[in-house]
N, C-alpha and C positions, 0 to 999 in steps of 0.2 A: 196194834195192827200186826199181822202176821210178815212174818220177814218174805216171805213169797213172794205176798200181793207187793209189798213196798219195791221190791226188786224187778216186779211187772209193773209200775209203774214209772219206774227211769227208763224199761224198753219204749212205755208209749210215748212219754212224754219228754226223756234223753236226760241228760243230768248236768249239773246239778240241779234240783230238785225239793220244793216245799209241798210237802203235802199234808193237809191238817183234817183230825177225824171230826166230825158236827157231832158225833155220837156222846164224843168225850164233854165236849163245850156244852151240851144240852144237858149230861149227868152232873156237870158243874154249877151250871145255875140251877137246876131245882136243886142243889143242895144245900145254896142258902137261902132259898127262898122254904128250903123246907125249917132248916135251922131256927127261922123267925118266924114260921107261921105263929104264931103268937102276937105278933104286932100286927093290929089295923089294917096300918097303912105303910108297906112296905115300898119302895122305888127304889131298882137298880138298875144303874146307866153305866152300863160297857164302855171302858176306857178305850177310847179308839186309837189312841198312840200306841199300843200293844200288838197292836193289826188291822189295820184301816182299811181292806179290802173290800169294797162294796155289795161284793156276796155275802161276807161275815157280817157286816153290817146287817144285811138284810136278816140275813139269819137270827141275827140278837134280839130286830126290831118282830120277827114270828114269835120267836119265846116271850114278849111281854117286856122286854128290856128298851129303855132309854140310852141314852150315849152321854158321857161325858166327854167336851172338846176341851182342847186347850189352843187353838188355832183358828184363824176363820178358815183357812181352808176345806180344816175338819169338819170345821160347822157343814158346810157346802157340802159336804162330803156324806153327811148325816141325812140333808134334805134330799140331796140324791139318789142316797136310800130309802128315802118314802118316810120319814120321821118327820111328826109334825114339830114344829116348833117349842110348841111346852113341853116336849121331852127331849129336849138336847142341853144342855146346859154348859154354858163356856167359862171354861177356868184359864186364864189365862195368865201366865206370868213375866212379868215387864215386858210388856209390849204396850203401843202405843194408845192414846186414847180415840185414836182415829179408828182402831183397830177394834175397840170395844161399842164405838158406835155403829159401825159396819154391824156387828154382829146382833145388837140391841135392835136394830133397822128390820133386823131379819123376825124377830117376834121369839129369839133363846133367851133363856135364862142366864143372867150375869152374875159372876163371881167376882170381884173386886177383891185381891189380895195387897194393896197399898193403900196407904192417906191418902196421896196426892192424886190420886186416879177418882178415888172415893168421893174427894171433895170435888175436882174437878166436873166428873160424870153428874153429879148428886146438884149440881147447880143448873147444869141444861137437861137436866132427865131425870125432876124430883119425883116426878110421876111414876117412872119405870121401876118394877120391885126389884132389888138387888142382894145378892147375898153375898156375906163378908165372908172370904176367908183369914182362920184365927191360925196361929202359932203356938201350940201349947207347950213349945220347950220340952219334948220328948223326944230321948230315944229309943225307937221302938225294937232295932235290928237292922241286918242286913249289913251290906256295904255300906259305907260313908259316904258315895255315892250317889246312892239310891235312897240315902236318910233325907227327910227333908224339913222334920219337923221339931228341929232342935234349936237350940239359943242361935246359933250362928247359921242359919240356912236364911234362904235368900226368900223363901216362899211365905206369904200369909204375914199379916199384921199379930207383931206381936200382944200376947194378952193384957201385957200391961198398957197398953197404949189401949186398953177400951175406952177410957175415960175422953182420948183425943177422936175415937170412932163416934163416941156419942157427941160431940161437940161438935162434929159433924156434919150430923144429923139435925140437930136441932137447928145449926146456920142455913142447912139446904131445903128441911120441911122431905129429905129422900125416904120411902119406904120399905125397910130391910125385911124382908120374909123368910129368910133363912141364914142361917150360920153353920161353918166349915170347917173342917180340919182333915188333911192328909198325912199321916207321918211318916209315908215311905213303904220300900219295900225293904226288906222281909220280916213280917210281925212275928218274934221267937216266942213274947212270952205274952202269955193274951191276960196279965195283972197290969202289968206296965199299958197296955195299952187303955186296956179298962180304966187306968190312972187319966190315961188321957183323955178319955169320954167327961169325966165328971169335971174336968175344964169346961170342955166345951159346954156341957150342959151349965156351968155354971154361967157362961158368957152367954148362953140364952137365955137365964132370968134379966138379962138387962134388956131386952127386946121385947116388945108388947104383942106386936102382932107378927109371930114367929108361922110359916106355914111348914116349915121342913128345918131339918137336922141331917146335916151330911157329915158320915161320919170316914170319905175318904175309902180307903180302902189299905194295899200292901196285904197282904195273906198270903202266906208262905207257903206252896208248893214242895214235892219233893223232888229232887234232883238224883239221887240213886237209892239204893233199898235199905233201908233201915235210914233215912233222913229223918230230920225235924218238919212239921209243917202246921199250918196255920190250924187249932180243935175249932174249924167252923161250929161244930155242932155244941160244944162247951161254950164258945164266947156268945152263939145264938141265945140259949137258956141264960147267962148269965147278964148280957145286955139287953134283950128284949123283956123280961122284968125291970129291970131299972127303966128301961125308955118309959115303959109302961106307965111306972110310977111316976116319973119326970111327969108326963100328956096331962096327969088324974091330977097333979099338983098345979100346972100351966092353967088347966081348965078348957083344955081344946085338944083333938085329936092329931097331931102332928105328925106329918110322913118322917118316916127314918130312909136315911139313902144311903146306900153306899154306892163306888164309881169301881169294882174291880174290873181288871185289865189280866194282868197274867195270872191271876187265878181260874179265868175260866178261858183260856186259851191257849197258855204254856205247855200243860200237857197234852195238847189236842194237838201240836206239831212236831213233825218229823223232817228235820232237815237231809236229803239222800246224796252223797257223791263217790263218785268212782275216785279208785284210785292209780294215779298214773304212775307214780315211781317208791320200789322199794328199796330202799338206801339202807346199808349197812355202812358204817363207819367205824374205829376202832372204840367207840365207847356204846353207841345209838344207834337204833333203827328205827329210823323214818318209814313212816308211809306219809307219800307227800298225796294231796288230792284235787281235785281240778274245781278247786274253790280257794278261798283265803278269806281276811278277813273283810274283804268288800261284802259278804255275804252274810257272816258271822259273826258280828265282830266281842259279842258277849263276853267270850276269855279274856280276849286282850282288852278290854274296855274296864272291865272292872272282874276280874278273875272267876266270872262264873263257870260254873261245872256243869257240863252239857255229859251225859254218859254214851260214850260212843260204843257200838256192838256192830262185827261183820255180819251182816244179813245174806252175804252170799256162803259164808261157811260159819252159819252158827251154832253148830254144834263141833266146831272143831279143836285140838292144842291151844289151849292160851299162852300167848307170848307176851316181852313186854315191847310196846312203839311209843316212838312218841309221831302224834299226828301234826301236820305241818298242810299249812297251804302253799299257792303258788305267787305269794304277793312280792314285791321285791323289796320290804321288810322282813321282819320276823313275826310270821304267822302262828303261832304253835296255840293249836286247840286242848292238847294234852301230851304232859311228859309222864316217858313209863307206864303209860297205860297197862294194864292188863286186856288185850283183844283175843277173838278165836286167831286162828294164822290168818296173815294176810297175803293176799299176791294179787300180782299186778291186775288191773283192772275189778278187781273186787269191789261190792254197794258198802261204804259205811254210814250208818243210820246214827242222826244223833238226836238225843230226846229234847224234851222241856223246847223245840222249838216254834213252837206258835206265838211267841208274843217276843218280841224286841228284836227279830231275827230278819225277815224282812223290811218291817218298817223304819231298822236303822241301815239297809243296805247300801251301795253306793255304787259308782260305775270307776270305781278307784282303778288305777290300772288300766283303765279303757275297757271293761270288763262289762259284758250283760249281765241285767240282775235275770235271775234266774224264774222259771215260771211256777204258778200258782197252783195245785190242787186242793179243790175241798171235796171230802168221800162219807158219802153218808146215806146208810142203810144198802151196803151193798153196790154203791153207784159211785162212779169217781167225775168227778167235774172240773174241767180245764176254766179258771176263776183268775188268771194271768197267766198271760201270753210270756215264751221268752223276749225278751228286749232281741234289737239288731241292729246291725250297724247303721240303719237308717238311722233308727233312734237315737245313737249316739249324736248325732250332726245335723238333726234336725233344725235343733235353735241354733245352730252356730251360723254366727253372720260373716262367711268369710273373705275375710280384703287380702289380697296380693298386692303387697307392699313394695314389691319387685318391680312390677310394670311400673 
C-alpha cells in the first residue's frame, strides 16, 4: 500500500493504527489453493489466532475457506461469522474436557491432541468422528518458540504412542476420521517438512476410515527483501503427487487440509504510529512512538523482524534509530535501524503485521488497543473501534474498602 493512503488513514482514523489489505490475503489463498489444484479435495481453514477479527473471518469464509479454532471462544467466534459447523475445526491444547464437549455440543470438528482426553471423550462420545493430532518429532524452523512439533513440545500425541491410540480405540468403539500434525512456524526447508508428511501419512495406514489428512500448516513469509520464505508452489507439486498416490493406495479420496494463519495474513498488515520523541543520547537515537509492546509485542516475544519504513518522508537520508515504545519496560522494536530521517510527529509503518499483532495485544499499561482497518479494492473499512476509557472499567467490580 502506498505510504500516502497509509498516512491518510491515521488522519481518519488517529493512531496508532492496524490496517490490513483483503487484496493481499485474497492473493494468498489462491495461491495455494492454485499450488494444489491437483488434489481432488483440497480444505483450508484460516487460523484464527493470527487475526480473529469477524470481518476477516468473514472474508476467509467468501474465499471458500474454513477456520481452524484452538478456543471455544473462537469456535463462537467462527459461527458468528456465519460458518457452519463442519467447517470449523477445534484444535485445542490442554484444556479441559468440559471444554471440548462445549465445542462437540456445537456440531465442530474435534482434535484431540492427548490420551487422557482421547480416552476420556472416546468413552461418552464414541459416536462423535474425532481427529488425532500426532507428534512427528520434527523440526521444521523458526523460533523455538513457535516450533511445536518436536520430541519435547507439549502439542499432539507422540508417534510412538500409536499403538496406546489404537488401544483406545478399540476399549471406546470412538470413530477417528482424520489425522494431524502441526510443526510450527517458520517451514525453512520444505525436505524436512516433506519428511514429516510421510509420518503422518504413515500413522494414517493404521486408521480404516480416514476422511481428511491435515497437514497443519507454518509457511514462511518474508520479513524484509531478499528473505527466505515458504516455495508454496514447490511443496504444492511435490506433496500433492504424493497425497495423490497415498488416496489411489487408501482406496478412497481423502481431503488434504491445511490450517494457515500468518501465511495468508501477515503480509496483508500494516501496523501505523506517530512518533512522539526524538532522543539523541551520547551513543543512540531514539525514535520513541506512541505505542509499545501492548500493541506489538512480536520483538520482544520471540525476536521477530517487523521492517520499519517512515511513510511520512520516504524518500528521505537514511539514518541509524533505534525505535522504542512508551511502555515502562524496555520496548525496543529495532536497534540501529536504517530509517529515512525521522522527526517528531512522523507515520512509522511496520510490515508483516496482520497476524499475531493484534490478537496478542493487551491494555498493558492501562493503554487502548488500538482500532481495526480492513482496505479492499479501493475502500477502507473501520472493522474496530479504538477501545476507551469506558472499556477499560467496564467489568471492574469496584469496592471502597475505605467506607
Amino acid at each position: 500500500m502506498e505510504s500516502q493512503l497509509l498516512v491518510s488513514l491515521t488522519e481518519k482514523y488517529g493512531s496508532p493504527l492496524y490496517v490490513y489489505n483483503a487484496e493481499k490475503m485474497e492473493s494468498q489463498y489462491n495461491r495455494i489453493t492454485a499450488a494444489f489444484s491437483s488434489v481432488k479435495n483440497l480444505k483450508l481453514n484460516y487460523a484464527v489466532k493470527a487475526n480473529s477479527n469477524i470481518s476477516i473471518l468473514k472474508f476467509f469464509k467468501k474465499l471458500g475457506s474454513g477456520i481452524d479454532t484452538v478456543s471455544i471462544q473462537e469456535v463462537r467466534l467462527g459461527l458468528e461469522a456465519g460458518f457452519a459447523p463442519e467447517n470449523i475445526i477445534f484444535t485445542p491444547n490442554g484444556v479441559s474436557l468440559k471444554e471440548i464437549e462445549q465445542a462437540a455440543k456445537l456440531g465442530v470438528q474435534i482434535n484431540i491432541d492427548n490420551l487422557s482426553i482421547l480416552e476420556q471423550f472416546g468413552h461418552l462420545y464414541p459416536n462423535t468422528p474425532v481427529c488425532v493430532r500426532i507428534n512427528p518429532h520434527i523440526m521444521a524452523g523458526g523460533h523455538s518458540k513457535i516450533s511445536v512439533g518436536h520430541i519435547d513440545s507439549k502439542f499432539g500425541i507422540s508417534i510412538h504412542q500409536l499403538p496406546h491410540i489404537k488401544r483406545v480405540i478399540e476399549n471406546t468403539g470412538m470413530h477417528i476420521n482424520g489425522v494431524h500434525m502441526h510443526t510450527g512456524s517458520d517451514i525453512l526447508d520444505i525436505d524436512v517438512f516433506l519428511a514429516a508428511t510421510e509420518i503422518l501419512f504413515n500413522t494414517a495406514t493404521a486408521f480404516e476410515n480416514l476422511d481428511f489428512i491435515d497437514f497443519g500448516s507454518g509457511f514462511k513469509v518474508p520479513y524484509k527483501e531478499g528473505d527466505i520464505s515458504t516455495n508454496i508452489e514447490e511443496l504444492g507439486e511435490k506433496l500433492s503427487k504424493r497425497f495423490n498416490s497415498f488416496c489411489k493406495s487408501y482406496g478412497k479420496n481423502l481431503t488434504l487440509m491445511f490450517e494457515p494463519g500468518k501465511f495468508l495474513v501477515s503480509e496483508s498488515g500494516f501496523f501505523l504510529a506517530h512518533v512522539n520523541v526524538v532522543k539523541h543520547t551520547t551513543s543512540t537515537v531514539f525514535a520513541s512512538i506512541d505505542s509499545g509492546f501492548n500493541h506489538l509485542i512480536r520483538p520482544m516475544f520471540y525476536d521477530a523482524y517487523h521492517h520499519i519504513h517512515n511513510i511520512s518522508n520516504p524518500g528521505g537520508r537514511e539514518r541509524y534509530y533505534s525505535v522504542v515504545g512508551y511502555i515502562c519496560e524496555t520496548d525496543t522494536f529495532a536497534t540501529n535501524r536504517r530509517i529515512s530521517e525521522i522527526t517528531e510527529g512522523d507515520v512509522l509503518c511496520f510490515n508483516n503485521a496482520g497476524a499475531y499483532c493484534f490478537s496478542m495485544a493487551s491494555n498493558y499499561n492501562s493503554r487502548f488497543r488500538p482500532a481495526e482497518v480492513l482496505y479492499y479494492k479501493g475502500q477502507d473499512y473501520l472493522i474496530r473501534k479504538e477501545e476507551t476509557f469506558e472499556d477499560l472499567i467496564k467489568n471492574q467490580v469496584i469496592v471502597d474498602l475505605a467506607q
